[in-house]
N, C-alpha and C positions, 0 to 999 in steps of 0.2 A: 545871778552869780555872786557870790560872798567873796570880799577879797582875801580873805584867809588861804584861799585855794582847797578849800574842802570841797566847792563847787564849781567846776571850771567852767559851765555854762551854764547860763538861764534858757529852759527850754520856753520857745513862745508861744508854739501852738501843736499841739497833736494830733490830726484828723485826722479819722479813719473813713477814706475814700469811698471804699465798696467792701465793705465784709465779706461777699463771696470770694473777691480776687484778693485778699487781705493785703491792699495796696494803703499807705501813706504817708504823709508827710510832717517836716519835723522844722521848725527853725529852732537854728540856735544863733544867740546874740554874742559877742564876746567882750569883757568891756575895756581892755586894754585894747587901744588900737594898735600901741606902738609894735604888739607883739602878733598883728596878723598877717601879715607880708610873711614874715614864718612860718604861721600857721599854714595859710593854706598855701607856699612855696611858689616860686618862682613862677611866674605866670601860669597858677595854679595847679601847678604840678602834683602836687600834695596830694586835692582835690580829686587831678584826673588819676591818679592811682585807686584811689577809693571808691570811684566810680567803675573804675576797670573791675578792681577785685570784688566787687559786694553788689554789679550790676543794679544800680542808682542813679540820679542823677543829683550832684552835688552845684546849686547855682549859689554864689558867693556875688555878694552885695554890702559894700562896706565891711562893718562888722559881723554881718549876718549872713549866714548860708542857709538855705533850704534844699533838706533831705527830701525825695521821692522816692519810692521803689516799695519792697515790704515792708514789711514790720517789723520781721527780723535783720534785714538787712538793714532801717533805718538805724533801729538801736544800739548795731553795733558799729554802725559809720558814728551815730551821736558818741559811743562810749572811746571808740576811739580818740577822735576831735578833741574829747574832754582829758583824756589822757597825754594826749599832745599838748595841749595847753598847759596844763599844768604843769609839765618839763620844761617848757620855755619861762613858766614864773618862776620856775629854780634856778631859772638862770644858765641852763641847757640848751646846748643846738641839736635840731633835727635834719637828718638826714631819710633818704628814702628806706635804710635800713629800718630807722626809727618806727615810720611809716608798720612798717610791716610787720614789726614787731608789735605793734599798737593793737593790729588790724588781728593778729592771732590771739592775742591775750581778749579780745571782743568775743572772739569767735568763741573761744570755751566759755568765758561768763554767760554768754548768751545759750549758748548748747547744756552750760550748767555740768562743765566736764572737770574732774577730779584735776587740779594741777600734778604734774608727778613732784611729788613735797611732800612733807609733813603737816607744811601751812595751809591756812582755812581757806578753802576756794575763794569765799569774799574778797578775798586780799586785793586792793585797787590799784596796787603797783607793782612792778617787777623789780625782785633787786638789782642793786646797782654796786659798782667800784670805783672809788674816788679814789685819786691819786692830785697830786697838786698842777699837773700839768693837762688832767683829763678827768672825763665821768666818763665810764663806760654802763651802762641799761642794760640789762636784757633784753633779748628782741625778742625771744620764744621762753615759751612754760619750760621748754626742759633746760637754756639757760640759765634760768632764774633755778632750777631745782639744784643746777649744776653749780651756781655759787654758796646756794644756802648749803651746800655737802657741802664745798670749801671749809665753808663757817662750822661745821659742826665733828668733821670727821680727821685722823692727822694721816691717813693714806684716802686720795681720794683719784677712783681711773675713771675718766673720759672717754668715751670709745664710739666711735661713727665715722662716715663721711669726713670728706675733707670739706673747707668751707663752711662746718657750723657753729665754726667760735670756738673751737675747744682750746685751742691752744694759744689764741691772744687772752682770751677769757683768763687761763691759768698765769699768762706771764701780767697780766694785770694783776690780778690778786695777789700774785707773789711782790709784785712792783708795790703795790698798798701792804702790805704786811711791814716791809722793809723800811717805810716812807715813816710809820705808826711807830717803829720800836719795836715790833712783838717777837721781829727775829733779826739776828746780827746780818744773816750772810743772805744773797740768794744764789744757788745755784743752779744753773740749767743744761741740760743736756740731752744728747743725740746721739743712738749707734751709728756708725760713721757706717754703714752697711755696703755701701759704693765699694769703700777699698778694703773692705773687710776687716776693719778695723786694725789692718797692719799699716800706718800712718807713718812708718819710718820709711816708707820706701816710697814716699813721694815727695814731689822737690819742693823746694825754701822750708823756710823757718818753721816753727810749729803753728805760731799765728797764720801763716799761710798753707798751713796742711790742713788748719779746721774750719778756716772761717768759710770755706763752702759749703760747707755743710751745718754749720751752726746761722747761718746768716736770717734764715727767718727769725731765730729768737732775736738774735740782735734787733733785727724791726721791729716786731713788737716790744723789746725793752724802749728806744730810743720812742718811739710812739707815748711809748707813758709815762717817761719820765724826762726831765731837760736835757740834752746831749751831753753837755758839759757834767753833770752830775752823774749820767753814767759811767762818764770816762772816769772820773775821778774812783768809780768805784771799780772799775776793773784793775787800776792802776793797784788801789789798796788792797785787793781780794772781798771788798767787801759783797762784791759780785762777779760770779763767774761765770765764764760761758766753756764750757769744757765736752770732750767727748766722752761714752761712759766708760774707755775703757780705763782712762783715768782717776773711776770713782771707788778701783778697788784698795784695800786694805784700811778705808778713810770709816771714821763715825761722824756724821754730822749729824752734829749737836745746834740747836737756837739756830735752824736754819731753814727755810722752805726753799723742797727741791722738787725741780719739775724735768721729768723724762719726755721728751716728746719723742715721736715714731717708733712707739713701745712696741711697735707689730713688728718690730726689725730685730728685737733683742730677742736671743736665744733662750732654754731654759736656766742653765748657769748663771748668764747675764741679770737676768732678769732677778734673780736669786740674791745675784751680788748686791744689784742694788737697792733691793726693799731691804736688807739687812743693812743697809749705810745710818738706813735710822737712829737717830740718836736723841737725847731728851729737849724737849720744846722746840721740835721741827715736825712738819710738816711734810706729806710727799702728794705731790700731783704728776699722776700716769695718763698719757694719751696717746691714742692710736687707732688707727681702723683698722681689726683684723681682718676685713676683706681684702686689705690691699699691700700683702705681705709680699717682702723680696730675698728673704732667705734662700740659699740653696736647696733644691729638692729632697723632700724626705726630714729638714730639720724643721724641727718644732718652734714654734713661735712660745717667746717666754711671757707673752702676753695673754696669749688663750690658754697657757694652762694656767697662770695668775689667776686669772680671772676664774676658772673653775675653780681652783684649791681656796682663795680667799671670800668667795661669795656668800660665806657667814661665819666669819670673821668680824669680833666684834671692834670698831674702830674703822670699820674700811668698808667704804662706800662706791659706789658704781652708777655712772648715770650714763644712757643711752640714747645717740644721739641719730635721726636719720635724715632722709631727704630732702621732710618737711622743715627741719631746721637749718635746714640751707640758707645762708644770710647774705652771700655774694649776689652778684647776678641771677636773676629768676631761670636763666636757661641751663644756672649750673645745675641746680634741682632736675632738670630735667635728665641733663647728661649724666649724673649722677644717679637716677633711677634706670636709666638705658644700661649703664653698666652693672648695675645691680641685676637686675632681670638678666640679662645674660650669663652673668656669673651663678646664677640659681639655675638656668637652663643646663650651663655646661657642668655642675655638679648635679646637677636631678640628671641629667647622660651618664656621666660617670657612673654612679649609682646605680644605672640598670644594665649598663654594661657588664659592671663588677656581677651582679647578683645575676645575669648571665650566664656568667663564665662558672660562677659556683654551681648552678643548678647545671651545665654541661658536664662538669668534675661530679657531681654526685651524680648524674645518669648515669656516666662510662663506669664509675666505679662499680654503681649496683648492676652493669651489665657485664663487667669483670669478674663481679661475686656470684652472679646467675652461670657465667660459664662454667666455673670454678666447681659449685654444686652439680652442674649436669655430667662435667666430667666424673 
């Protein structure tokens, strides 16, 4: 291993066990010690996850571990390792998210699977968002695809599941944007969809009529940037946290603005506010259209966005699903349980409907058969 960190570990040895059963083994040495307690996590937790997910066994001895299992699975337990490692000589903590994220981006180098990017599959790291208070990584390809569209496009929608980064991801970038200069203001917002965005008719102040509903952005601003420094910017406007209905008659100009819960805004809404754009800002839209709470019969201003602007030159789309799930392992799960279901009870709808059509066109043609005989 070079300490440059071009090479995060020296491999020791690579036997190939039995070529039939294409089983074997890998050591890798690392030569900072200070930085293995991290590495492989707290009484090797690290470890047993990568043994869990890539069915291996990972034995940790000092500085050294020895990989068993395949061949495929070694090289992408080695490629992760080596990935991890090198985030801690940056100066980086890992967490289990980390972990995972390591362990996907293995998975496609080794499968030899197209990132969804532009960028060269080789690519040995996933992008990342500095902010002075944080490094945020990407855990998954379509994270990493989903900041490089940050960096390249000035409307950019997020759309999947809840739970896969979309919407810390975007108040991070906006939080780095803001931190750098590149734009004066950041605003953020939420169709307040609960009370229909009639906000007068609920008690206290206005601070106390939004902050329910805006409160997750507050978390993730306060996460990425110092407390103290946010207040100071809400006090000035230099940052906002606002509902959208407030975003009408407004241009913002030298500003990155982010919509979350775009599945809630209506077609008008939705209207309103991609036209708030104004010169050197920036727009991040996100939402899962699966899991809309509009009134019955009205449209989501988000799936028809999404249809009308999907070539659209300037405006990018990245799509995010189960697999990207970055919370808890079992949300993944419950999150494909309700997926499936949701495609079950619209594949019913659907032959229900086309049912009732094909009843309508018998009775009719046996209407128009009476009709002639009489």
């Amino acid at each position: 291993m070079t300490r440059d960190g071009q090479s995060s570990a020296r491999k020791l040895a690579d036997v190939n066990s039995s070529a039939a059963s294409d089983l074997t083994h890998i050591v890798l040495a690392f030569e900072d010690n200070r930085l293995i307690g991290d590495l492989f996590g707290q009484f090797d937790q690290n470890l047993a996850l990568i043994e869990q997910r890539l069915s291996l066994d990972a034995i940790a001895r000092g500085n050294q571990v020895t990989l068993k299992g395949s061949k495929s699975a070694c090289n992408q337990a080695r490629a992760a390792l080596e990935a991890l490692y090198q985030r801690l000589q940056q100066g980086h903590e890992i967490h289990p998210g980390d972990v995972e994220g390591a362990l996907r981006m293995a998975a496609s180098a080794e499968a030899q699977l197209p990132l969804p990017t532009l960028e060269p599959k080789s690519r040995l790291a996933f992008a990342q968002i500095s902010t002075r208070r944080k490094t945020v990584v990407a855990r998954t390809a379509t994270q990493d695809a989903y900041i490089r569209a940050m960096d390249r496009a000035d409307l950019v929608f997020g759309t999947g599941p809840a739970g896969t980064g979309k919407t810390y991801l975007a108040v991070a970038y906006a939080a780095a944007l803001l931190e750098r200069g590149d734009v004066a203001r950041l605003i953020l917002s939420r169709p307040a969809v609960e009370a229909g965005e009639r906000l007068g008719f609920l008690p206290g102040d206005m601070k106390e009529k939004v902050d329910p509903y805006l409160r997750p952005l507050y978390d993730a601003m306060y996460d990425m940037m110092p407390p103290e420094k946010v207040d100071r910017g809400l006090q000035s406007g230099m940052i906002e946290v606002a509902p959208l209905a407030f975003m009408r008659g407004r241009t913002l100009s030298n500003a990155v603005v982010l919509l979350d819960e775009a599945q809630n805004t209506t077609s008008m809404q939705m209207k309103m506010f991609l036209t708030r754009l104004g010169e050197g800002s920036k727009m991040i839209v996100t939402g899962d259209p699966s899991q809309i709470d509009l009134p019955p019969g009205q449209q989501s201003g988000l799936r028809e966005a999404l249809g009308l602007l999907s070539d659209v030159v300037g405006v990018a789309r990245v799509r995010f699903n189960e697999a990207d799930v970055v919370r808890h392992e079992l949300v993944a799960r419950i999150v494909t349980a309700y997926d499936d279901a949701s495609r079950h009870a619209s594949e019913e709808r659907e032959r229900r409907y086309q049912e009732r059509q094909d009843a309508k066109r018998a009775a009719e043609e046996a209407g128009d058969n009476a009709a002639a005989n009489d």
